[in-house]
N, CA, C and O atoms as CSV, one atom per row, in Angstrom:
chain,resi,resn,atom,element,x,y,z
A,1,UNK,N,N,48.183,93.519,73.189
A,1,UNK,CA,C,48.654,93.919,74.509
A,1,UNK,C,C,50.184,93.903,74.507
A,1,UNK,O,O,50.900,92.902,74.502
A,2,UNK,N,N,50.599,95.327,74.513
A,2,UNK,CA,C,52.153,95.173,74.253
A,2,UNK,C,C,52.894,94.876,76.011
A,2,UNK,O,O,52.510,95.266,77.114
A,3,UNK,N,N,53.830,94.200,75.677
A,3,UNK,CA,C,54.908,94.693,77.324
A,3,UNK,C,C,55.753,95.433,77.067
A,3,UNK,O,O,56.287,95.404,75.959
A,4,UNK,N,N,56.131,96.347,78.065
A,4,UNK,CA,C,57.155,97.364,78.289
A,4,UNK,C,C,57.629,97.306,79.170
A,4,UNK,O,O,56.902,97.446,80.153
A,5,UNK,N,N,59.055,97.078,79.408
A,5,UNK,CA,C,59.662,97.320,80.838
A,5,UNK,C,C,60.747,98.491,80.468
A,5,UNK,O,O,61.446,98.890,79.537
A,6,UNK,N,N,60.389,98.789,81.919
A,6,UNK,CA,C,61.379,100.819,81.837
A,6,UNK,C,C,62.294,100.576,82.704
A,6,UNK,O,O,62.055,100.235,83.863
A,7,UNK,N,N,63.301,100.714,82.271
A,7,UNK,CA,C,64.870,100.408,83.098
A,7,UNK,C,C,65.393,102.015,83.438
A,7,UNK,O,O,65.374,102.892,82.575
A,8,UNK,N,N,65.973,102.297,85.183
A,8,UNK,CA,C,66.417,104.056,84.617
A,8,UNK,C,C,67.662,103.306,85.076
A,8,UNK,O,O,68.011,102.445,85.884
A,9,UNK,N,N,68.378,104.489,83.656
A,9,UNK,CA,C,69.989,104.401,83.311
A,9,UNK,C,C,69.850,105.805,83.148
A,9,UNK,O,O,69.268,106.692,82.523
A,10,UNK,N,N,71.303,105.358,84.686
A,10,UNK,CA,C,71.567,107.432,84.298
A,10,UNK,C,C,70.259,108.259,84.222
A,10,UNK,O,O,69.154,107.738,84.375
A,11,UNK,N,N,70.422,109.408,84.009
A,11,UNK,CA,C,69.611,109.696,83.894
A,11,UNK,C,C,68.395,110.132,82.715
A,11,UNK,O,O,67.831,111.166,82.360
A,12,UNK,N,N,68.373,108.863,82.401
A,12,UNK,CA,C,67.604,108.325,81.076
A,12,UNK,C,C,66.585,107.254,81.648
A,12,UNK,O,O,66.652,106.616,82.699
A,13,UNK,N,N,65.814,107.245,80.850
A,13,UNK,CA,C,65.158,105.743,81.069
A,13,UNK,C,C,64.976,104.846,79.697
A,13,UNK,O,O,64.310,105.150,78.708
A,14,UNK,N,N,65.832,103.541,79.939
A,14,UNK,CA,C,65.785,102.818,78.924
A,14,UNK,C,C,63.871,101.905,78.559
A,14,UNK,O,O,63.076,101.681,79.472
A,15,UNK,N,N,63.633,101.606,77.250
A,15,UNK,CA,C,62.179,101.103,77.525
A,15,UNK,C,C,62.423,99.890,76.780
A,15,UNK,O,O,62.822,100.039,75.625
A,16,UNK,N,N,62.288,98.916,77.144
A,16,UNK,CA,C,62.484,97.518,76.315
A,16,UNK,C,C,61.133,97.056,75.361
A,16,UNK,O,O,60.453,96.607,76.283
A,17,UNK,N,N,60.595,96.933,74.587
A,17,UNK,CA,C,59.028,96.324,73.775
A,17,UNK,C,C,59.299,95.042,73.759
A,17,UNK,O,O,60.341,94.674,73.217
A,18,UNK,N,N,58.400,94.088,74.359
A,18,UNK,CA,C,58.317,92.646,74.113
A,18,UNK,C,C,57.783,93.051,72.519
A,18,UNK,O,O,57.204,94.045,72.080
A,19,UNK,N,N,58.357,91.552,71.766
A,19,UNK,CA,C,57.792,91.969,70.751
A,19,UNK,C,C,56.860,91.128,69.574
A,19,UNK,O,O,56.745,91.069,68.350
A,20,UNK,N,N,56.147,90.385,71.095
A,20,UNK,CA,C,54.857,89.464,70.828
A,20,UNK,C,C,55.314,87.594,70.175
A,20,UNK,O,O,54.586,86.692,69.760
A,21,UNK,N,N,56.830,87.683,70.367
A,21,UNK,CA,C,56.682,86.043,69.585
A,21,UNK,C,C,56.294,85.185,70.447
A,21,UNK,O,O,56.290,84.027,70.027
A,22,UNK,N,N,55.916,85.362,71.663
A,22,UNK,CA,C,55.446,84.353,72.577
A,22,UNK,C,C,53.881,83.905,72.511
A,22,UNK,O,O,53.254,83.314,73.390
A,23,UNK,N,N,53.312,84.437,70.955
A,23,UNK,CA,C,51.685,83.889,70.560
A,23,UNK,C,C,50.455,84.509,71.872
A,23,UNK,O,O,49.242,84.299,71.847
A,24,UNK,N,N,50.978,85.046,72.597
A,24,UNK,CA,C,50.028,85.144,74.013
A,24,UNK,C,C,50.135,84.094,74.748
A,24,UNK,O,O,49.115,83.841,75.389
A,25,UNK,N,N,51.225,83.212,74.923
A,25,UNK,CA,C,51.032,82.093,76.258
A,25,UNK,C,C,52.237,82.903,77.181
A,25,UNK,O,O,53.233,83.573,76.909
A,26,UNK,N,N,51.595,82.472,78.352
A,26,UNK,CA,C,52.811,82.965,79.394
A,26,UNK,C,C,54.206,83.125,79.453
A,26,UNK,O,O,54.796,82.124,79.046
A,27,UNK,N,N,54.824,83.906,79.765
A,27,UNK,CA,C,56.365,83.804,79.782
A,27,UNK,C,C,56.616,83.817,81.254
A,27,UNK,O,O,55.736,83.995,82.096
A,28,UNK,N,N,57.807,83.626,81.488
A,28,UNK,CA,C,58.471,83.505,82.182
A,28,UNK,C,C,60.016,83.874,82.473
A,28,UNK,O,O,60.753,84.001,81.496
A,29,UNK,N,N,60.450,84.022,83.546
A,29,UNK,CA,C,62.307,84.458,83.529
A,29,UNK,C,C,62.809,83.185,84.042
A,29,UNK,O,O,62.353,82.447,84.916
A,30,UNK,N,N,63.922,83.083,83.255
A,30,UNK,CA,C,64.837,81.679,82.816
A,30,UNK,C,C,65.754,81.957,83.730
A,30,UNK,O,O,65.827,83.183,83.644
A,31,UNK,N,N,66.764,81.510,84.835
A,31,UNK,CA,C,68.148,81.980,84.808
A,31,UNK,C,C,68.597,81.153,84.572
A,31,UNK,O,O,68.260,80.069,85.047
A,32,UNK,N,N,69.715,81.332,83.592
A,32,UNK,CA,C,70.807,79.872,83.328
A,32,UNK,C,C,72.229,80.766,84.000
A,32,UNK,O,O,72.564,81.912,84.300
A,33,UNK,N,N,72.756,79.364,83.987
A,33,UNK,CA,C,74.400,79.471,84.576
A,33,UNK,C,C,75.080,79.991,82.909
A,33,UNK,O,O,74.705,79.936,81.738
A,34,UNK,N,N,76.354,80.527,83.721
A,34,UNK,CA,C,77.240,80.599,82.250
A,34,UNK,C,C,77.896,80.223,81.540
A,34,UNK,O,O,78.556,80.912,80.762
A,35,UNK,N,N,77.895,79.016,81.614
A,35,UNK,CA,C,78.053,77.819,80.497
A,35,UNK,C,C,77.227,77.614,79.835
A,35,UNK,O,O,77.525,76.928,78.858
A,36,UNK,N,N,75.583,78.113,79.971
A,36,UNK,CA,C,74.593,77.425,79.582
A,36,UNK,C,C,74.162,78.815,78.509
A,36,UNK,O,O,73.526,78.742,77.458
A,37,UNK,N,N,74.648,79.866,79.062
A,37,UNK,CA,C,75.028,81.162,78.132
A,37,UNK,C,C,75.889,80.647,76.675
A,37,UNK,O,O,75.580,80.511,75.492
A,38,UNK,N,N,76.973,80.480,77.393
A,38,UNK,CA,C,78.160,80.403,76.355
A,38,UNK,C,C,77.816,79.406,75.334
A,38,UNK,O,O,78.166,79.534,74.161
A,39,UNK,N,N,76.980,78.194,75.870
A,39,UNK,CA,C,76.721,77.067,74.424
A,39,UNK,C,C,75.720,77.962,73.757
A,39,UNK,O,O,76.000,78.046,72.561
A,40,UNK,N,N,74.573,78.718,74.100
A,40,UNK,CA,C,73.897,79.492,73.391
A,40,UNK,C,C,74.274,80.213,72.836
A,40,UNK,O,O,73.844,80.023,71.698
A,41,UNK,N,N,75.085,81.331,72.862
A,41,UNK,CA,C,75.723,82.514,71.938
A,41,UNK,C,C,76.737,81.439,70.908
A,41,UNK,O,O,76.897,81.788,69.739
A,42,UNK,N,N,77.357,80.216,71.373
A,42,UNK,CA,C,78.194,79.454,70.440
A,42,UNK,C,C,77.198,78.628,69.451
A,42,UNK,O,O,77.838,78.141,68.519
A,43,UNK,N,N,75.520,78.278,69.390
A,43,UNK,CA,C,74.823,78.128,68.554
A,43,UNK,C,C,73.720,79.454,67.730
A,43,UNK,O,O,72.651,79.480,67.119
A,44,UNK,N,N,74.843,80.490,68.215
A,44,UNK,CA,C,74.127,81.802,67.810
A,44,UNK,C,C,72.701,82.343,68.528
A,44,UNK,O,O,72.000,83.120,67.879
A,45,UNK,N,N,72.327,81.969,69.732
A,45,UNK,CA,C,71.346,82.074,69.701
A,45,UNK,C,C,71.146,83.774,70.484
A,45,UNK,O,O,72.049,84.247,71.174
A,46,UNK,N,N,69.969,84.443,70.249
A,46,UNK,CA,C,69.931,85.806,70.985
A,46,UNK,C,C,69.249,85.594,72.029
A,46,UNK,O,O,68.153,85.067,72.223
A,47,UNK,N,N,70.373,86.278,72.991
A,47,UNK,CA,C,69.750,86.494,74.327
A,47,UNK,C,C,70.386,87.382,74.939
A,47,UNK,O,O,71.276,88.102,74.488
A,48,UNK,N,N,69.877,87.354,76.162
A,48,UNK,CA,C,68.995,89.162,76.996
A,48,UNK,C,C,69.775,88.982,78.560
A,48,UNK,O,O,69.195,88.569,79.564
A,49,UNK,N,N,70.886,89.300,78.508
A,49,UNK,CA,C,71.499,89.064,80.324
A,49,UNK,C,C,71.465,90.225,80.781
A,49,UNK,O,O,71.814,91.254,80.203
A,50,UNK,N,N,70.882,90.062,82.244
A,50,UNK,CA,C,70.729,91.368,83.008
A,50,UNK,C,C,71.289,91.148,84.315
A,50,UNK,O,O,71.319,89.955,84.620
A,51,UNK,N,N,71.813,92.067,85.310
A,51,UNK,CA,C,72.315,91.970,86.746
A,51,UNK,C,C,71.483,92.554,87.341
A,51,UNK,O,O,71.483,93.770,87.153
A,52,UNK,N,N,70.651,92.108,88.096
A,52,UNK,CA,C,69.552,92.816,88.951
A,52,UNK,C,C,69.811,92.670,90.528
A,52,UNK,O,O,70.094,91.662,91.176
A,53,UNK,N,N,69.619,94.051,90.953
A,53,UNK,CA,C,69.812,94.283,92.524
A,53,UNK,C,C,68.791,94.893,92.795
A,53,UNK,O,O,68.046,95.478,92.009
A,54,UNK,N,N,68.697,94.789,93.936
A,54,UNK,CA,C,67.704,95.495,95.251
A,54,UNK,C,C,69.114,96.636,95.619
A,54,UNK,O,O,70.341,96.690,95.691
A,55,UNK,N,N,67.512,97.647,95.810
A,55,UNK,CA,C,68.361,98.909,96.350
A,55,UNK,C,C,68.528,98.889,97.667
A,55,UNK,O,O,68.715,100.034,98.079
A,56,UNK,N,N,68.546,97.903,98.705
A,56,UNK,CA,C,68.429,97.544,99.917
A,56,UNK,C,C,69.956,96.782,99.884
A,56,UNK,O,O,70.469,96.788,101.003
A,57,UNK,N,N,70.776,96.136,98.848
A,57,UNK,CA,C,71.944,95.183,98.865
A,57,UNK,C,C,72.654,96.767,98.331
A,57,UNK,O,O,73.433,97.190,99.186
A,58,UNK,N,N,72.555,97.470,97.392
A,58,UNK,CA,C,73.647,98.563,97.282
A,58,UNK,C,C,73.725,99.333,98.503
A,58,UNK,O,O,74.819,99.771,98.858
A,59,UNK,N,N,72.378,99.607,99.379
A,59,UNK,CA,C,72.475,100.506,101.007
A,59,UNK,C,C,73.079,99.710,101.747
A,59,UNK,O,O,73.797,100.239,102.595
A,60,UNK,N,N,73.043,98.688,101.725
A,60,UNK,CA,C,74.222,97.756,102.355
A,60,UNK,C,C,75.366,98.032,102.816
A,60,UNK,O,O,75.972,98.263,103.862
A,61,UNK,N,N,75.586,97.848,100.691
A,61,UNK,CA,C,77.292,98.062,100.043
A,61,UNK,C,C,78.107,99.061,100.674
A,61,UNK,O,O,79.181,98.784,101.208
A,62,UNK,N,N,77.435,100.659,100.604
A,62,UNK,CA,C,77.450,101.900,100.903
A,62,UNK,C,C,78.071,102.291,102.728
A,62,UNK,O,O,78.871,103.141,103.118
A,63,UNK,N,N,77.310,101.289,103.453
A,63,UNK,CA,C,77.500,101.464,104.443
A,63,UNK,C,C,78.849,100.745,105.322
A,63,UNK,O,O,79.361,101.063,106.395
A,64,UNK,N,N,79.129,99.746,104.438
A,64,UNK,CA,C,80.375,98.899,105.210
A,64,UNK,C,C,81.610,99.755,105.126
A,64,UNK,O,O,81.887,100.431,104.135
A,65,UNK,N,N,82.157,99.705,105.949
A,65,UNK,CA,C,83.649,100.752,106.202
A,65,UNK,C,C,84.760,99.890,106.675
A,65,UNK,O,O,84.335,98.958,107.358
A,66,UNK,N,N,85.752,99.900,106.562
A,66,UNK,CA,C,86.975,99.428,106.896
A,66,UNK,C,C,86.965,98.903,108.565
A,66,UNK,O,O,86.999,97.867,109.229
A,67,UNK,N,N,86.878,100.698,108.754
A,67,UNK,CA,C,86.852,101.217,110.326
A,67,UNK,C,C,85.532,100.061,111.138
A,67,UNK,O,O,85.154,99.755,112.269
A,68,UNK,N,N,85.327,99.854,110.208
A,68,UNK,CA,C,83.879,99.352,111.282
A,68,UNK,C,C,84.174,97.748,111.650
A,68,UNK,O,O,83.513,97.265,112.569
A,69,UNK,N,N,85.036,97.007,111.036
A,69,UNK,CA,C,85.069,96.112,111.298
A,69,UNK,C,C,85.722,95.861,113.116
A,69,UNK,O,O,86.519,96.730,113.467
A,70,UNK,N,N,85.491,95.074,113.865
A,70,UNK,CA,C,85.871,95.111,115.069
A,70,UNK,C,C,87.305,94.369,115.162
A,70,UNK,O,O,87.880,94.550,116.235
A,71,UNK,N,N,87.741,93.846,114.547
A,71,UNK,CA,C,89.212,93.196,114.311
A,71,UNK,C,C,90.587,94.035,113.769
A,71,UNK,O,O,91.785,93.754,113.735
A,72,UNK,N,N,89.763,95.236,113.357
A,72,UNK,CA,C,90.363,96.384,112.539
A,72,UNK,C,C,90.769,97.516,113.569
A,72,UNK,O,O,91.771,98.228,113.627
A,73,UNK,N,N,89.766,97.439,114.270
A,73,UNK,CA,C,89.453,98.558,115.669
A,73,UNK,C,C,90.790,98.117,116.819
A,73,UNK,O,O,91.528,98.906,117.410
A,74,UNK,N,N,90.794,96.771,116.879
A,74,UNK,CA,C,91.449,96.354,117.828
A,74,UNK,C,C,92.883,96.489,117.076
A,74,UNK,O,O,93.809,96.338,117.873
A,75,UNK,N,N,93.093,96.614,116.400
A,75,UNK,CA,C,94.692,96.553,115.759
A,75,UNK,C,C,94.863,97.480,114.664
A,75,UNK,O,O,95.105,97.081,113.525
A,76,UNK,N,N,94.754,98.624,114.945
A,76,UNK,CA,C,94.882,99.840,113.620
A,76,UNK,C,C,96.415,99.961,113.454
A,76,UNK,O,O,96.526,100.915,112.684
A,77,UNK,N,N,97.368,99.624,113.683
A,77,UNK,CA,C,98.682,99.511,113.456
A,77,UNK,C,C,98.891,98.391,112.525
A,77,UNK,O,O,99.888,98.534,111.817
A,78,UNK,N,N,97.833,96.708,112.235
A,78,UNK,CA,C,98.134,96.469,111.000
A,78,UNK,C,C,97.455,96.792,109.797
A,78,UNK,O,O,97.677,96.321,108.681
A,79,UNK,N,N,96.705,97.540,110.086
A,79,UNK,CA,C,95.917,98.170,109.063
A,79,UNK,C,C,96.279,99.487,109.124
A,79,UNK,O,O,95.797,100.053,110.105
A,80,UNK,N,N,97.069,100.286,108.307
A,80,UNK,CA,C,96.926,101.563,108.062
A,80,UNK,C,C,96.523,101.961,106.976
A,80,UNK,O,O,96.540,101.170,106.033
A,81,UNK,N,N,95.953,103.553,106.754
A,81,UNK,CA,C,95.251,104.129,105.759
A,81,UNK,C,C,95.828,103.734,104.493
A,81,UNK,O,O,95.228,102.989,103.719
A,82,UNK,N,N,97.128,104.274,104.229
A,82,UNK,CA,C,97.799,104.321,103.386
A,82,UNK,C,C,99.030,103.388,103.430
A,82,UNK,O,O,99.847,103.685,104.303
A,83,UNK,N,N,99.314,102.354,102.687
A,83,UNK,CA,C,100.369,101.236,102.658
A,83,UNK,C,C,101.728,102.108,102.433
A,83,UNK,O,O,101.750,102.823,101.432
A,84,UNK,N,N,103.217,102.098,103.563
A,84,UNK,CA,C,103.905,102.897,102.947
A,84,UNK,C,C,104.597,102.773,101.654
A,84,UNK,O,O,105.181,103.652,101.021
A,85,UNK,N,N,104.421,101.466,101.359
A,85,UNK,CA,C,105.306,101.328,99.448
A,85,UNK,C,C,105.646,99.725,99.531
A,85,UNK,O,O,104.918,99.025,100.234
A,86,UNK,N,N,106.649,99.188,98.881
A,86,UNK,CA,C,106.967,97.391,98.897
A,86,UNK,C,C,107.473,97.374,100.056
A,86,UNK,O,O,107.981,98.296,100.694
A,87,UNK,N,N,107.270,95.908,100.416
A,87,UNK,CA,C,108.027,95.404,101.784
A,87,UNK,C,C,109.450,95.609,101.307
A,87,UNK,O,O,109.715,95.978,100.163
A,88,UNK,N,N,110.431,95.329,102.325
A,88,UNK,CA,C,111.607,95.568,101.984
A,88,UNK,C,C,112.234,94.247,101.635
A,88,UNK,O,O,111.520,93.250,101.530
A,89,UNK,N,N,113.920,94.174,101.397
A,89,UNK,CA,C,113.978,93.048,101.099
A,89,UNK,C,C,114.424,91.913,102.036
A,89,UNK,O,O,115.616,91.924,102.341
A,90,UNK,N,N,113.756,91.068,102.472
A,90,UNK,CA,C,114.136,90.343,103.599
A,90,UNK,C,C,115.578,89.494,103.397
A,90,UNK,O,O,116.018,89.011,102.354
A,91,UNK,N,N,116.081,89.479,104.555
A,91,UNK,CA,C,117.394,88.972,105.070
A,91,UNK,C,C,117.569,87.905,104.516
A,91,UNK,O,O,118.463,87.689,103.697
A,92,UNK,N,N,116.777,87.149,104.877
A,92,UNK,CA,C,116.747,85.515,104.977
A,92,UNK,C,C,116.119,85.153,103.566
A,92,UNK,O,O,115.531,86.143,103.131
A,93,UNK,N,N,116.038,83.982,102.633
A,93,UNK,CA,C,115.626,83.827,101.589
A,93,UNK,C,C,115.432,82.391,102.162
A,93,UNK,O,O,116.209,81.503,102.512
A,94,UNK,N,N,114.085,82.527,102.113
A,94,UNK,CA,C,113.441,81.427,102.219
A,94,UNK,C,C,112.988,80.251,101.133
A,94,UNK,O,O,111.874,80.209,100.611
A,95,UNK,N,N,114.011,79.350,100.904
A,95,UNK,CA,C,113.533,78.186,100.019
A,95,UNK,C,C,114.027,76.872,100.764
A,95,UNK,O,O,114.668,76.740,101.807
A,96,UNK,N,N,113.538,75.998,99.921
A,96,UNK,CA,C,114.221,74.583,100.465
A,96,UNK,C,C,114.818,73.585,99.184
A,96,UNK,O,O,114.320,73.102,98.168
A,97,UNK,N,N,116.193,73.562,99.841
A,97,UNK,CA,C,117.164,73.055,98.747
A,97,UNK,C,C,116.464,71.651,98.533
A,97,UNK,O,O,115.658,71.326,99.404
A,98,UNK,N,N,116.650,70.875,97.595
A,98,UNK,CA,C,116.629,69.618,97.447
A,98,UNK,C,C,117.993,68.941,96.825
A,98,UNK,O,O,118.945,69.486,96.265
A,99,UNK,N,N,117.766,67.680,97.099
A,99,UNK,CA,C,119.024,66.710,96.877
A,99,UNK,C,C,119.088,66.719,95.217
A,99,UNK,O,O,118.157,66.531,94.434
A,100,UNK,N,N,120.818,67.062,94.861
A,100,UNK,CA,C,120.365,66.834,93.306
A,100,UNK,C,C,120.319,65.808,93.056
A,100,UNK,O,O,120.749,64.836,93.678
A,101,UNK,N,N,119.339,65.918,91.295
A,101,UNK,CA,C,119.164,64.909,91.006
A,101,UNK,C,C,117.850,63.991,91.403
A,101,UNK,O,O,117.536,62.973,90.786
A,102,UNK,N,N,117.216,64.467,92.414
A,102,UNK,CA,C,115.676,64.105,93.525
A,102,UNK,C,C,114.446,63.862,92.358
A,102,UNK,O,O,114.243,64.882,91.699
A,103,UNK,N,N,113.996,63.248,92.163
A,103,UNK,CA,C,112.541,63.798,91.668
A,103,UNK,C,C,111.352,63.762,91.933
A,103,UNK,O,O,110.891,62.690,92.324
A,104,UNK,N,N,110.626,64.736,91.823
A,104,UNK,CA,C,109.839,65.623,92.307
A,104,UNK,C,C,108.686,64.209,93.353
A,104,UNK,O,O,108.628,63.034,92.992
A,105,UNK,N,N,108.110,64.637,94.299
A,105,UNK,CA,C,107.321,63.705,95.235
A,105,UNK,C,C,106.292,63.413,94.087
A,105,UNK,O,O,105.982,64.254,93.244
A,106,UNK,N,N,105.727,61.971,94.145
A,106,UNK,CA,C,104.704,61.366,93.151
A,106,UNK,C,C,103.551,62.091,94.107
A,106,UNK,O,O,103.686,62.477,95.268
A,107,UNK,N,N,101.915,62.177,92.920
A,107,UNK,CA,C,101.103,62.141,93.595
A,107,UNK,C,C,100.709,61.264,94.377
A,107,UNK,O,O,101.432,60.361,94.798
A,108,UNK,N,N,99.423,61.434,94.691
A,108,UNK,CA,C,98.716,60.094,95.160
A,108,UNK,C,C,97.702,59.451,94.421
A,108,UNK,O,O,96.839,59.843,93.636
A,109,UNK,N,N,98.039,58.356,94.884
A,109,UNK,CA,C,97.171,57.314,93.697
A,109,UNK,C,C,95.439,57.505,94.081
A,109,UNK,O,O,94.685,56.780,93.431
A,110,UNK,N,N,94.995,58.167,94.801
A,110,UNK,CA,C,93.387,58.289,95.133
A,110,UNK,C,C,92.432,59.171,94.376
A,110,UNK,O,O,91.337,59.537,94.803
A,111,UNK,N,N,92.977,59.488,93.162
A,111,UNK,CA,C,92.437,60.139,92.262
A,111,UNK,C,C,92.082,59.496,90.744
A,111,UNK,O,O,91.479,60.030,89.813
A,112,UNK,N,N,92.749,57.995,90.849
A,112,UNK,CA,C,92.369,56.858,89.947
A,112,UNK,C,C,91.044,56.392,89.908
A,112,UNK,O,O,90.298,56.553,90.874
A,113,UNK,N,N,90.702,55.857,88.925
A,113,UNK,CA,C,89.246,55.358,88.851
A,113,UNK,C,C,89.438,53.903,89.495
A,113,UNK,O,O,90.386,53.119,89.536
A,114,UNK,N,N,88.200,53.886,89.953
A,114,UNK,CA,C,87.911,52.487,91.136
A,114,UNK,C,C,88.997,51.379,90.337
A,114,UNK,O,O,89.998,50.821,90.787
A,115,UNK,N,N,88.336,51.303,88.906
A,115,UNK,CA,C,89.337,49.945,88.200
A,115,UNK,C,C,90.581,50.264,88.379
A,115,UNK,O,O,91.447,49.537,88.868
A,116,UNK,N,N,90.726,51.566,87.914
A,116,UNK,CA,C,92.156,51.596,88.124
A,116,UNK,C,C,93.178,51.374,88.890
A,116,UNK,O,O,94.364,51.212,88.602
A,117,UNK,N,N,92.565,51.376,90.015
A,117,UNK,CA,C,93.191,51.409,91.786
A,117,UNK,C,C,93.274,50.046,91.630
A,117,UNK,O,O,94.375,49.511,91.497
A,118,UNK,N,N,91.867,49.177,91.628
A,118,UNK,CA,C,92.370,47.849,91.566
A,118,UNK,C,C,93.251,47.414,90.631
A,118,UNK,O,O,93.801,46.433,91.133
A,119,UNK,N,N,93.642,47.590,89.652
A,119,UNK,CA,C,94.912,47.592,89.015
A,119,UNK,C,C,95.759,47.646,89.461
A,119,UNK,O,O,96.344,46.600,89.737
A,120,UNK,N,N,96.169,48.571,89.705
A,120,UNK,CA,C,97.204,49.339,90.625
A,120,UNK,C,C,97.558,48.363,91.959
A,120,UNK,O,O,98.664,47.881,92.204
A,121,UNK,N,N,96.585,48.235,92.587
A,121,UNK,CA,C,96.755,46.975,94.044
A,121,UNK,C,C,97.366,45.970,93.348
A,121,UNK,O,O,98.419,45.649,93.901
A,122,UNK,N,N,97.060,45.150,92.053
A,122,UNK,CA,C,97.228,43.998,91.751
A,122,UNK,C,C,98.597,44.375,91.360
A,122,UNK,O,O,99.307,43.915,92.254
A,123,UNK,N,N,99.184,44.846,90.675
A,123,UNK,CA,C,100.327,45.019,89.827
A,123,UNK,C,C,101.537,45.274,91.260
A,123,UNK,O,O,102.644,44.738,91.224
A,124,UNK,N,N,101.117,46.110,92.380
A,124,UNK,CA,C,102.145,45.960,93.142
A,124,UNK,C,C,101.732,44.993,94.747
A,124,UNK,O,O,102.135,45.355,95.853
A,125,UNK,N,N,101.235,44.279,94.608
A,125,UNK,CA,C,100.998,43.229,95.479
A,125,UNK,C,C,101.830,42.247,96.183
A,125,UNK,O,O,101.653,41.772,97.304
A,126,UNK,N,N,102.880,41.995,95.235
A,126,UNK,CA,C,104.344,41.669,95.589
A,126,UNK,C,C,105.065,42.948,96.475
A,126,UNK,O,O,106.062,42.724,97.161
A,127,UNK,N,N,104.644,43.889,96.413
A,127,UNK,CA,C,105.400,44.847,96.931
A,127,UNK,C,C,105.423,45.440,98.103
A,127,UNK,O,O,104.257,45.650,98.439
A,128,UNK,N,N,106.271,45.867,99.001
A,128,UNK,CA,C,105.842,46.702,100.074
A,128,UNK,C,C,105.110,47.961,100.072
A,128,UNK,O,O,105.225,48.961,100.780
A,129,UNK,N,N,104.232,47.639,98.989
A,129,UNK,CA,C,103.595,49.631,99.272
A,129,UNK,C,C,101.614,49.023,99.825
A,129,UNK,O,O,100.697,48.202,99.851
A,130,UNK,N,N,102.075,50.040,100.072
A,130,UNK,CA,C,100.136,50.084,101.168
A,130,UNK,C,C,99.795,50.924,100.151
A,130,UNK,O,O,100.628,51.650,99.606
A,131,UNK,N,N,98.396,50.883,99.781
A,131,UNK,CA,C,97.735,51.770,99.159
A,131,UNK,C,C,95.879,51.718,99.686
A,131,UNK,O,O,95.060,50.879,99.313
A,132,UNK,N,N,95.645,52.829,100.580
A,132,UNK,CA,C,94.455,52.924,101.090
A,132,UNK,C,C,93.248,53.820,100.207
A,132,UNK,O,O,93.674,54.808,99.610
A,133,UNK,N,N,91.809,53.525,100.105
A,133,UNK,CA,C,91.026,54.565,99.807
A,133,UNK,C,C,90.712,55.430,100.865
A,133,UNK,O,O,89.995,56.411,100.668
């Protein structure tokens, strides 16, 4: 008992042949994530990825329009068809100086491991610093 599945591409139809190593016990469709891909092709192994849609999610796709959104409707002056080219160059240059010599703001310590934090508490305990979880 062979399987065949008929895929249409273009206007072709592709035909896939199972090609019986499954002894006759049931199969099944696997989905793995793509990491779980990538360790497989990195122990060589062959396998079969497919993107499958419903023709109900592309009639969807097809139908959404710019125009249709109601936020778009209400303000077609910031949305126009065609963008006229780069913004221009603004006046003002927006940065913020720092003091020389400054260095840069520390993180925060809440990304330490539990021991670590308690470490951290103990070592500056003498000190004026608060350190909350």
């Amino acid at each position: 008992d062979e399987k065949l599945v008929r895929v249409p591409f273009g206007d072709k139809i592709l035909i896939f042949h199972g090609d019986g190593s499954n002894n006759g016990r049931e199969t099944r469709l696997n989905i793995i994530s793509c990491t779980k891909t990538q360790r497989y092709l990195l122990k060589g192994c062959h396998i079969f990825l497919a993107h499958v849609t419903t023709k109900e999610a592309e009639d969807k796709l097809k139908e959404k329009r710019l125009e249709d959104v109601p936020i778009v409707q209400d303000f077609p002056e910031v949305f126009p068809e065609d963008l006229p080219g780069i913004p221009p160059t603004r006046q003002v240059d927006f940065q913020i100086d720092l003091v020389p010599g400054a260095a840069p703001v520390a993180r925060a310590p809440y990304r330490l491991a539990p021991s670590e934090m308690k470490e951290l508490k103990m070592d500056h305990s003498g000190c004026a610093l608060t350190i909350g979880n």
